[in-house]
LOZA-786139 format. One record per atom (N, C-alpha, C): residue number from 1; x, y, z. Coordinates in pm, 1 decimal. Atoms other than C-alpha are relative to their C-alpha. Example, Ala and Ser with C-alpha at 12.3 -4.5 7.8 and 13.67 -1.06 7.14 Angstrom:
k;xx;yy;zz
1;89.0;-119.0;0.0
1;1230.0;-450.0;780.0
1;90.0;120.0;0.0
2;-82.0;-119.0;-6.0
2;1367.0;-106.0;714.0
2;-77.0;109.0;73.0
//
This chain:
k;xx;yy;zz
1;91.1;-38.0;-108.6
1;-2468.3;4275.1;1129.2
1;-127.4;62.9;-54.5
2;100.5;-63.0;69.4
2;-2686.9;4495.8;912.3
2;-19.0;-53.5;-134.5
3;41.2;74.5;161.3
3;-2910.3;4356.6;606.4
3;-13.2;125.2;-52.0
4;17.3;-128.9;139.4
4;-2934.1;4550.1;285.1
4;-131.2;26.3;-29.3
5;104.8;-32.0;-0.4
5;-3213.2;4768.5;225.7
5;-117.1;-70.2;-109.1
6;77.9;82.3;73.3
6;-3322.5;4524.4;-39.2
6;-105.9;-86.1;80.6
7;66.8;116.2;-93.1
7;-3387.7;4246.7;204.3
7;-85.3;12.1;80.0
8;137.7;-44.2;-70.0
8;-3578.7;4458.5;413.0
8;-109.1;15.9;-51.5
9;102.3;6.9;79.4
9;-3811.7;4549.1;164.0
9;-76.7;-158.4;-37.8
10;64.6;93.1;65.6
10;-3846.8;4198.1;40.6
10;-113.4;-60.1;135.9
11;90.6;40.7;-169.8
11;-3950.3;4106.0;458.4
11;-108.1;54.1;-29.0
12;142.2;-114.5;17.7
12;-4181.9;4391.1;451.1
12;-106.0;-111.4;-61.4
13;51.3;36.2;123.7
13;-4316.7;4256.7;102.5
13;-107.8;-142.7;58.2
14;3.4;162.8;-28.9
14;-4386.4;3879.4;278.4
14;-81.3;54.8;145.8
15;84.5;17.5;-149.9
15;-4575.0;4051.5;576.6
15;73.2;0.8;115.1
16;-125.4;-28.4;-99.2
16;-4283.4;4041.3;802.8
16;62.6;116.0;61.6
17;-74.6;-95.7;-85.5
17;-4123.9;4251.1;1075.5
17;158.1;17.9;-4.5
18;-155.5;-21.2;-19.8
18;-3792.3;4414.2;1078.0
18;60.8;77.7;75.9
19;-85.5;-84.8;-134.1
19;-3545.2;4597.8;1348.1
19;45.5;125.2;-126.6
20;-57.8;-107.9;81.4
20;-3466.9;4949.5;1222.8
20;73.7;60.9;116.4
21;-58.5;-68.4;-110.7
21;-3218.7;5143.9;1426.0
21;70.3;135.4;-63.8
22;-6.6;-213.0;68.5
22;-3153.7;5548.9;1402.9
22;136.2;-18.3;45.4
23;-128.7;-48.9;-7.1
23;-2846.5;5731.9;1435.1
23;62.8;-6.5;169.2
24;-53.1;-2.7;-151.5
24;-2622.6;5682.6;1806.6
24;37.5;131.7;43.2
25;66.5;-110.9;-94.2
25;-2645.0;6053.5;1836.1
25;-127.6;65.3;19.1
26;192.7;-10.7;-5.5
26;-3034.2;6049.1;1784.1
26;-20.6;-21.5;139.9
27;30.0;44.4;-88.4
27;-3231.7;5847.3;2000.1
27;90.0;-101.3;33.0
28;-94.0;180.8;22.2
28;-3009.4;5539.8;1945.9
28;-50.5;-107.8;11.4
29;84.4;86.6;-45.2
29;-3282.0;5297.6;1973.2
29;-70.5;-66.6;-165.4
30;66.9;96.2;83.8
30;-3434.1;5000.5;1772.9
30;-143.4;-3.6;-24.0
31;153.0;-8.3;-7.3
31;-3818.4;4990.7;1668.1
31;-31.9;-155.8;-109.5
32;47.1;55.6;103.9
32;-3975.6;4724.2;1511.3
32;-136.4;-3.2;-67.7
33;63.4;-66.4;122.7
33;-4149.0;4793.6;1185.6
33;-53.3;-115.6;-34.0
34;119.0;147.5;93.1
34;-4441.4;4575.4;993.8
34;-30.6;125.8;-87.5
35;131.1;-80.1;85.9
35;-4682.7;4753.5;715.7
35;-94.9;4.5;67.9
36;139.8;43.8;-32.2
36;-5005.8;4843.1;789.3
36;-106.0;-115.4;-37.7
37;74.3;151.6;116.9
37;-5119.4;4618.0;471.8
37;-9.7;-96.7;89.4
38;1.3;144.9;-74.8
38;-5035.3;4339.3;681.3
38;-32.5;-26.2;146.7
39;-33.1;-9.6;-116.0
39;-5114.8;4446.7;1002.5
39;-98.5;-110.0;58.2
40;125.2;101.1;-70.2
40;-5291.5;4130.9;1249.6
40;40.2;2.7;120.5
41;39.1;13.4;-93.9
41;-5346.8;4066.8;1568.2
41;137.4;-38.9;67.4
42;-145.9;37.5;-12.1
42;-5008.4;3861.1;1596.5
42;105.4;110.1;22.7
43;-128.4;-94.5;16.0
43;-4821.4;4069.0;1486.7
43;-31.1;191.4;137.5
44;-18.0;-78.2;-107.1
44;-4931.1;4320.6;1760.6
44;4.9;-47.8;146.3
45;-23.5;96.6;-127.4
45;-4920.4;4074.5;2006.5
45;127.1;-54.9;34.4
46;-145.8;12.9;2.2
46;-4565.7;4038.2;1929.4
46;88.4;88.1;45.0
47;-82.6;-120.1;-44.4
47;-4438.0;4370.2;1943.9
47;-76.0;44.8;156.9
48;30.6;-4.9;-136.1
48;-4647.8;4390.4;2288.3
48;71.9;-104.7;93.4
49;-55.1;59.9;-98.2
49;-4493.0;4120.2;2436.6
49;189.5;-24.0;-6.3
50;-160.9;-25.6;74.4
50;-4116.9;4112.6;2235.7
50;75.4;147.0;-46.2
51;-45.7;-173.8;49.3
51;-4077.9;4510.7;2166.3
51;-25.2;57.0;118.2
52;3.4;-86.6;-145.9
52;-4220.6;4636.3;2517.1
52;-30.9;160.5;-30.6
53;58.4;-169.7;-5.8
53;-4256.1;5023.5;2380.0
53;-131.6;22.3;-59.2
54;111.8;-81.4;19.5
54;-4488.4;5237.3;2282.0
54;-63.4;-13.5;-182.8
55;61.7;44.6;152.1
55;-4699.8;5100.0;1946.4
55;-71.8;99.1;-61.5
56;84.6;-113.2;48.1
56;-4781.0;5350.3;1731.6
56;37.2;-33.1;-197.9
57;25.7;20.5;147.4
57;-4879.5;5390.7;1343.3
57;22.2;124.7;-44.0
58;-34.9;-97.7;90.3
58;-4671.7;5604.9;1110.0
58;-90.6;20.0;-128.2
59;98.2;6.9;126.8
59;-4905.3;5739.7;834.7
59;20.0;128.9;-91.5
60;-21.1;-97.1;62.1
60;-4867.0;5985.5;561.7
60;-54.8;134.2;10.7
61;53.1;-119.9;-13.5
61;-4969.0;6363.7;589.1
61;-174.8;-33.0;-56.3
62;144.5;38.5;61.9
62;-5277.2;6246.6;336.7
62;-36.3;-54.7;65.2
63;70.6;90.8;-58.1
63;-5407.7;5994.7;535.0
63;-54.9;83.1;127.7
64;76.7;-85.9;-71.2
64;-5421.5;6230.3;820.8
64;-73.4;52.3;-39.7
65;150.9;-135.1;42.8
65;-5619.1;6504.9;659.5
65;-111.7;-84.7;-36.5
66;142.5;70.0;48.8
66;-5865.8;6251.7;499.8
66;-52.5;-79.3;166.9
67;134.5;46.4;-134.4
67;-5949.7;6104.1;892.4
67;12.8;83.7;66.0
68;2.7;-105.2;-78.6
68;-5902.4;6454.5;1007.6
68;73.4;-12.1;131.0
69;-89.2;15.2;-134.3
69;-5619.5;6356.7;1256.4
69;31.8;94.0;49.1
70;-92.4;-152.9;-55.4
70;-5494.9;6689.9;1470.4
70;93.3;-28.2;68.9
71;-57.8;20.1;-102.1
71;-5200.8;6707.8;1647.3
71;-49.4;-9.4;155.6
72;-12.4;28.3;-183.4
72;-5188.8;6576.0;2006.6
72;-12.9;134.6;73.9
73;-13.8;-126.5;-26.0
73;-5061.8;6916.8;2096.3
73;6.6;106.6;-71.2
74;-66.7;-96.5;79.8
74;-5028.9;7249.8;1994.3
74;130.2;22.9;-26.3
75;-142.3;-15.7;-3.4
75;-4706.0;7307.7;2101.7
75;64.8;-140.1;28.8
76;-89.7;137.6;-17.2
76;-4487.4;6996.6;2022.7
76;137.4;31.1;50.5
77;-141.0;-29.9;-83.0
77;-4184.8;7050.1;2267.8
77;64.8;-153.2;4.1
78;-74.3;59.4;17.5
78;-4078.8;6694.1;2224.0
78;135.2;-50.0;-70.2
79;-122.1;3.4;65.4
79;-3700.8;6631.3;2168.8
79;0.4;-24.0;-129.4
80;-39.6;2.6;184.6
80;-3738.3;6505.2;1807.0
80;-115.9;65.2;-25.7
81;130.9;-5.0;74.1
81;-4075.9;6638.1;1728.7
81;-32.3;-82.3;-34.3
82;60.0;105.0;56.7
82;-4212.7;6314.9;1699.6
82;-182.7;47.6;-26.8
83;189.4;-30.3;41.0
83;-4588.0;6397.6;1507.2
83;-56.8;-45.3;60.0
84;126.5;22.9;-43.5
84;-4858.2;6302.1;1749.2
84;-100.1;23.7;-93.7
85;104.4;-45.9;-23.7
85;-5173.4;6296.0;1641.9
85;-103.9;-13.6;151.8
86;65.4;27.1;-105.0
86;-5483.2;6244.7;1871.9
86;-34.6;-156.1;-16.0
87;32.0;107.6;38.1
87;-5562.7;5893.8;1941.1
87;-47.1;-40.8;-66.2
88;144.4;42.0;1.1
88;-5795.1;5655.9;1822.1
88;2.9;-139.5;-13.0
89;62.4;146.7;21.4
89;-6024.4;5333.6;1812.3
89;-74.2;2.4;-118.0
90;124.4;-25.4;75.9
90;-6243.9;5246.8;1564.9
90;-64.8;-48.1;43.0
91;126.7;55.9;-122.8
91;-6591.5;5250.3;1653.8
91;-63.5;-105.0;26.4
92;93.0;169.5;-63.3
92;-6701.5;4880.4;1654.0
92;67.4;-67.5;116.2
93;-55.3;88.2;-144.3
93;-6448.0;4817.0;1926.3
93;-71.7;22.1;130.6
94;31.9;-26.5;-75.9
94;-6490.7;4770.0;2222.6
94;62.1;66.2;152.7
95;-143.5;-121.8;-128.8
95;-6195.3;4925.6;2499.2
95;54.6;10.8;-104.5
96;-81.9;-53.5;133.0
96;-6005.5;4912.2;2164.8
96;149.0;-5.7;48.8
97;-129.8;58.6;21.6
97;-5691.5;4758.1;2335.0
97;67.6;-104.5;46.9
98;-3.1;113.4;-39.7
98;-5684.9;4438.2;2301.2
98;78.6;5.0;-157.4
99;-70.8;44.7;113.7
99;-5423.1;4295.0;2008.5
99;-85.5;9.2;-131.8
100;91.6;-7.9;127.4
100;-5712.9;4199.7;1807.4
100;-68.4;129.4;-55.6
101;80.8;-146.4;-5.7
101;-5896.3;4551.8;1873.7
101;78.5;83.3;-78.5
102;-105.9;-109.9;69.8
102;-5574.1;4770.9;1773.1
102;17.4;-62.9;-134.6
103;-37.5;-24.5;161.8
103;-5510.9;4600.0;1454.4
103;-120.1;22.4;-96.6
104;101.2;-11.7;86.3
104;-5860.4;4601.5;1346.3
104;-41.5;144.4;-30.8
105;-36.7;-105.7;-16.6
105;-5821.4;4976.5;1416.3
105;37.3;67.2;-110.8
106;-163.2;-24.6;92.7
106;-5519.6;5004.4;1219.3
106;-65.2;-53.1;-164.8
107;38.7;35.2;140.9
107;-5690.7;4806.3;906.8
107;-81.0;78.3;-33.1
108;78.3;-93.8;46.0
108;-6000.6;5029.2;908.4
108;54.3;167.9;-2.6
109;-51.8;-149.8;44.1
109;-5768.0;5352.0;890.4
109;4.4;-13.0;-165.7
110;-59.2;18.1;109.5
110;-5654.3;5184.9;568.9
110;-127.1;-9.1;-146.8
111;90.1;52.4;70.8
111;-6004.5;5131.6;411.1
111;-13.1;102.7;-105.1
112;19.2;-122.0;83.1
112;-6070.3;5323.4;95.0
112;-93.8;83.2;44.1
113;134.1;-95.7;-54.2
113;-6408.9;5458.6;272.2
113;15.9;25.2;112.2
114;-16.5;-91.4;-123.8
114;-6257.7;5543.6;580.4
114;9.7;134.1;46.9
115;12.8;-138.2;16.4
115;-6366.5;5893.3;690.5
115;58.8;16.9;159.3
116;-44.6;33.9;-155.9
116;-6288.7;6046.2;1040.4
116;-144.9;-19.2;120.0
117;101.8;78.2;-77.9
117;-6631.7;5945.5;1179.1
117;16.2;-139.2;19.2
118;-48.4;97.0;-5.2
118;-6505.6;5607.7;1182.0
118;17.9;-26.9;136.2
119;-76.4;-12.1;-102.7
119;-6313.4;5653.1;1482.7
119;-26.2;93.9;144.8
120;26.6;-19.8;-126.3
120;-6351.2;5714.7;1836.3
120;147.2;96.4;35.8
121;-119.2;-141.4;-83.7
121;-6121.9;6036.5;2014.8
121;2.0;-53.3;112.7
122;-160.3;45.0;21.7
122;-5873.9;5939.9;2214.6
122;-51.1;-147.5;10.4
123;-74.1;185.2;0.5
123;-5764.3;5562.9;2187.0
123;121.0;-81.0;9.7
124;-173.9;120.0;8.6
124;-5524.1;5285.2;2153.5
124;61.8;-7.7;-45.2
125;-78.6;29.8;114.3
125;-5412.2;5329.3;1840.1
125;91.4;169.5;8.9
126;-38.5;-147.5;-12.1
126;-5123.3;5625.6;1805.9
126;71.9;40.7;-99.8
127;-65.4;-29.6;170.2
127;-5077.6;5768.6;1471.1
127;132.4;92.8;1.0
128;-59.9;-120.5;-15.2
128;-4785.4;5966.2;1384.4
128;-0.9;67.9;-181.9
129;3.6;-67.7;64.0
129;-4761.8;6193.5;1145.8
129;172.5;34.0;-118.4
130;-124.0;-30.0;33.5
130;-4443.8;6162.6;858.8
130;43.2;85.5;-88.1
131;-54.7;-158.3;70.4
131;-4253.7;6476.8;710.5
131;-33.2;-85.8;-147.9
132;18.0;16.8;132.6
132;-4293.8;6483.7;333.3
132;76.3;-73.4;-81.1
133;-79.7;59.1;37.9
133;-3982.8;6386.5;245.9
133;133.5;-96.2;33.2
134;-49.0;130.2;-153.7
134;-3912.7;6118.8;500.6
134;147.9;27.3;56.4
135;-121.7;10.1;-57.0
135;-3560.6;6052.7;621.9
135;95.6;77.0;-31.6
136;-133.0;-129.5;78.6
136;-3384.7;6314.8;362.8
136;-73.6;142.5;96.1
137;86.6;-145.5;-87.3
137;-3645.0;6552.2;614.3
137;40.0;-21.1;145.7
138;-31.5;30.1;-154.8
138;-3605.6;6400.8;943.9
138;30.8;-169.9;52.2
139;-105.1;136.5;-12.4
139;-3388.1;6065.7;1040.4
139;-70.0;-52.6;91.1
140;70.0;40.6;-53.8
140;-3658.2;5911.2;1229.2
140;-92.7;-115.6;-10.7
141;93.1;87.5;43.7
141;-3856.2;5612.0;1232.7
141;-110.1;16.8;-72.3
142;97.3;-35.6;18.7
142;-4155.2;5762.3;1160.3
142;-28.4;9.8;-179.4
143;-73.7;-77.9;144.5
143;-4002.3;5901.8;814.1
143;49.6;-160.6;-60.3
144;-83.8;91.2;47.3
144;-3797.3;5572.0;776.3
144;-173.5;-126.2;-23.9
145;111.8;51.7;-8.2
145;-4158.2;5346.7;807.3
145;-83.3;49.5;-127.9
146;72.1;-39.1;99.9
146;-4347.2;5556.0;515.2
146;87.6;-14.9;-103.3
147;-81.7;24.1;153.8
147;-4051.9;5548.0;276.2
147;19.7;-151.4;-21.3
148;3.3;137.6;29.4
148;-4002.0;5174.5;344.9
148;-168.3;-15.1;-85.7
149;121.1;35.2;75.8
149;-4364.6;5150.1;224.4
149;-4.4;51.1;-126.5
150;-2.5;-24.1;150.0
150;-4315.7;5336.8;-60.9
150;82.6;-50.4;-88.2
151;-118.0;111.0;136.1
151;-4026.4;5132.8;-182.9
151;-73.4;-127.2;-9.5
152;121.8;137.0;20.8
152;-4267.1;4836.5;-109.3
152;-102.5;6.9;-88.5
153;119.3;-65.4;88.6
153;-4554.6;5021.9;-335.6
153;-120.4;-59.3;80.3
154;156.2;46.8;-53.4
154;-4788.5;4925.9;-20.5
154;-11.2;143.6;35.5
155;86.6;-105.3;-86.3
155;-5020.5;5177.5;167.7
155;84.7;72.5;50.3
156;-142.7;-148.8;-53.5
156;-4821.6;5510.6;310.3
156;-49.8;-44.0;161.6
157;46.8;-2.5;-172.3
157;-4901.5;5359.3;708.6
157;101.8;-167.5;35.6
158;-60.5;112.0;-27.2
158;-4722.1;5128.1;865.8
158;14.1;24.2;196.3
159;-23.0;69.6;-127.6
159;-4665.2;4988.1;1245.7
159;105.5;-25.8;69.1
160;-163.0;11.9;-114.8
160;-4368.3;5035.6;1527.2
160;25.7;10.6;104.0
161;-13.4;50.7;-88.8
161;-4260.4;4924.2;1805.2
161;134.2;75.1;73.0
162;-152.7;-39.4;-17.7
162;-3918.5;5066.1;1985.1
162;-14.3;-136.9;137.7
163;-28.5;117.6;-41.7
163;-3736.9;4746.9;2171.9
163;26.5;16.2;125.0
164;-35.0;-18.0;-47.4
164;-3701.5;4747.8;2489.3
164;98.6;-143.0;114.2
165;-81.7;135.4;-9.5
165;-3479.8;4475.6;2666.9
165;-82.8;-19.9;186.5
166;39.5;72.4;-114.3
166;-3547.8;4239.5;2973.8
166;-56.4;119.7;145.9
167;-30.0;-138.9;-120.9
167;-3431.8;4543.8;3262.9
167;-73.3;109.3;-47.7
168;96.3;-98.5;76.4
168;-3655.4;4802.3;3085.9
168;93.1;128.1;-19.1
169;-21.1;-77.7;74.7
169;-3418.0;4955.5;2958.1
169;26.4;-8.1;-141.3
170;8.1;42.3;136.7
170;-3375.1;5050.2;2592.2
170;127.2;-68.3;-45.9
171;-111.3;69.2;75.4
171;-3176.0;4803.8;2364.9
171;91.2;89.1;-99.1
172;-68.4;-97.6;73.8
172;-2877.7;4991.5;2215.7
172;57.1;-101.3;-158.2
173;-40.9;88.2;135.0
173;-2701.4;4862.7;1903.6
173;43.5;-156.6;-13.3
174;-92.8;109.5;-23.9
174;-2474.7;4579.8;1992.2
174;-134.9;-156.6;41.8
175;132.6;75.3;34.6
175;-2794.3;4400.0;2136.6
175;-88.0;-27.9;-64.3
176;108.8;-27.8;87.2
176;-3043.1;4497.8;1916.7
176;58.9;-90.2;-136.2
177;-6.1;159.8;118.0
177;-2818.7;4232.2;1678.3
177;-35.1;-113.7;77.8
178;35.1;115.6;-139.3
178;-2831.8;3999.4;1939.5
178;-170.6;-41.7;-0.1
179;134.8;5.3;-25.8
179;-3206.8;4023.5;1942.2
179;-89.1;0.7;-149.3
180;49.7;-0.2;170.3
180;-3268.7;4033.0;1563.8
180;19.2;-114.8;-37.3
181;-6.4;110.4;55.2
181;-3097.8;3744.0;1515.5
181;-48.8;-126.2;89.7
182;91.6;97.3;-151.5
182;-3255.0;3546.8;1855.2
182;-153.4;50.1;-92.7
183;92.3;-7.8;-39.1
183;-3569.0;3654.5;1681.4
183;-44.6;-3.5;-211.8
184;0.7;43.0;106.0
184;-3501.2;3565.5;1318.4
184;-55.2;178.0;-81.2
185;97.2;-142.7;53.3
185;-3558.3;3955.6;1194.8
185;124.8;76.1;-85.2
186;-97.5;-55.7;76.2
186;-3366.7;4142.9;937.9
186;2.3;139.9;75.4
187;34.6;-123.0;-73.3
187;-3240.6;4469.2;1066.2
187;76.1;63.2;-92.6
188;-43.1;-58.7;76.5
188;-3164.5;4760.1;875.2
188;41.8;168.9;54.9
189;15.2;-92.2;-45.4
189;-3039.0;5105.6;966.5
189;-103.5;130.5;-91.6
190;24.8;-108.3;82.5
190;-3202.3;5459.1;883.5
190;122.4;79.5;-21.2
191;-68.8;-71.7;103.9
191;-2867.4;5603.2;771.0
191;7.6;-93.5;-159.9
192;18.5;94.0;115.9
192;-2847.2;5311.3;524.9
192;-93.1;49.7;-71.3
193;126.4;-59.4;39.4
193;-3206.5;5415.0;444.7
193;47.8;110.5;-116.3
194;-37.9;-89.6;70.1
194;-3109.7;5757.2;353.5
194;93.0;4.7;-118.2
195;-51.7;0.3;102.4
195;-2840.6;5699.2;151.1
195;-19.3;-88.6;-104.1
196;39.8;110.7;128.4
196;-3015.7;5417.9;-69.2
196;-102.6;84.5;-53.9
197;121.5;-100.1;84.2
197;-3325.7;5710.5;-135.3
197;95.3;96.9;-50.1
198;-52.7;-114.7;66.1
198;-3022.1;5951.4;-223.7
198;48.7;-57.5;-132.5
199;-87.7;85.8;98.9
199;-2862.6;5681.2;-476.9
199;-105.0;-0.9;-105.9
200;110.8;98.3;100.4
200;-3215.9;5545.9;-622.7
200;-16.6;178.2;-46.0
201;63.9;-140.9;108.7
201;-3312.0;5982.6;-678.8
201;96.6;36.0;-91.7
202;-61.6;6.2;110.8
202;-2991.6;6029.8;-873.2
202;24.0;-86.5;-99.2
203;12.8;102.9;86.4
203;-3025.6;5734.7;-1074.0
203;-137.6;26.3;-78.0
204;148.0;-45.0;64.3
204;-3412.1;5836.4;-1131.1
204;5.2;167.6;-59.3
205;-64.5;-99.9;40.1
205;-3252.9;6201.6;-1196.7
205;70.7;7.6;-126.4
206;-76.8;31.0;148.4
206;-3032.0;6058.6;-1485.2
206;-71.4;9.7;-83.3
207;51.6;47.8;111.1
207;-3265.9;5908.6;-1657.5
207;-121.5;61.1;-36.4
208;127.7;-158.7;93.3
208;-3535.3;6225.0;-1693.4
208;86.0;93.4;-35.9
209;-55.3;-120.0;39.0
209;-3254.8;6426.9;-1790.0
209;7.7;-14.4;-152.3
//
């Protein structure tokens, strides 16, 4: 039912989307994940019309501070603390949410000369913000999205979707295979996750000792 965190990476690697699903006493819910590297128009036109939630872009603490992202709120009272920042567009768009608009968005976060004049307050695009030490910090997509990129050695930002099914409500596990494999997508969990970054640091632990 679940692919190995290899295979996900290699998707990633190829530009490809994959189903990640958290813990069933979390949220219990599926998101689907791309890179930013790769992010196009498609591919947000996909998770808008095949994912149904709320599209937002996980990005590393650095990346915030360099486009001066602030939290959404002061006080984050949401159940997981999911990181808000404040929106945004970038400024050559034009409503900034149209498929094509949001990923072009999403690519100019990624630019080496992207500052936070770039970008238009609030927008379409909805960054979040991931703990330092991703999923061994907090078991969350958000966390699980930046470490996939770093096992990929792309950009610390990446793109997610949470699934929602026909009846609007959310897809729980049992579907969420059902819908991976109706949709040709590798799916991987974030406990899996975690315990393949606890395996690979004692193995990278050995061998500086």
């Amino acid at each position: 039912m679940l692919h190995s965190i290899e295979e996900a990476i290699a998707e990633l690697k190829q530009g490809n989307m994959i189903v990640v699903v958290d813990d069933e006493d979390r949220e219990n819910e599926g998101d689907l994940l791309a890179l930013a590297e790769f992010m196009s128009p498609e591919t947000i036109n996909f998770m808008a019309t095949y994912g149904r939630g709320l599209i937002c872009t996980p990005i590393s603490q650095q990346l915030a501070q360099k486009l001066a992202l602030q939290p959404m709120v002061v006080d984050n009272t949401d159940n997981h603390q999911t990181a808000f920042t404040v929106s945004i567009d970038y400024k050559e768009t034009t409503t900034g949410i149209s498929a094509f608009e949001r990923a072009l968005t999403i690519q100019k976060m990624l630019a080496s000369h992207a500052q936070a004049s770039d970008f238009r307050r609030p927008g379409h695009v909805f960054p979040l913000i991931a703990k330092e030490n991703g999923v061994l910090e907090r078991r969350g997509h958000t966390e699980a999205t930046i470490d996939l990129a770093k096992l990929c050695n792309s950009v610390q930002a990446g793109v997610i979707c949470e699934i929602m099914g026909d009846n609007g409500e959310m897809l729980r596990f049992d579907d969420l295979v059902k819908y991976a494999k109706k949709h040709k997508l590798k799916m991987i969990s974030i406990d899996a996750l975690a315990t393949y970054r606890r395996q690979h640091m004692q193995i990278e632990n050995s061998l500086t000792m």
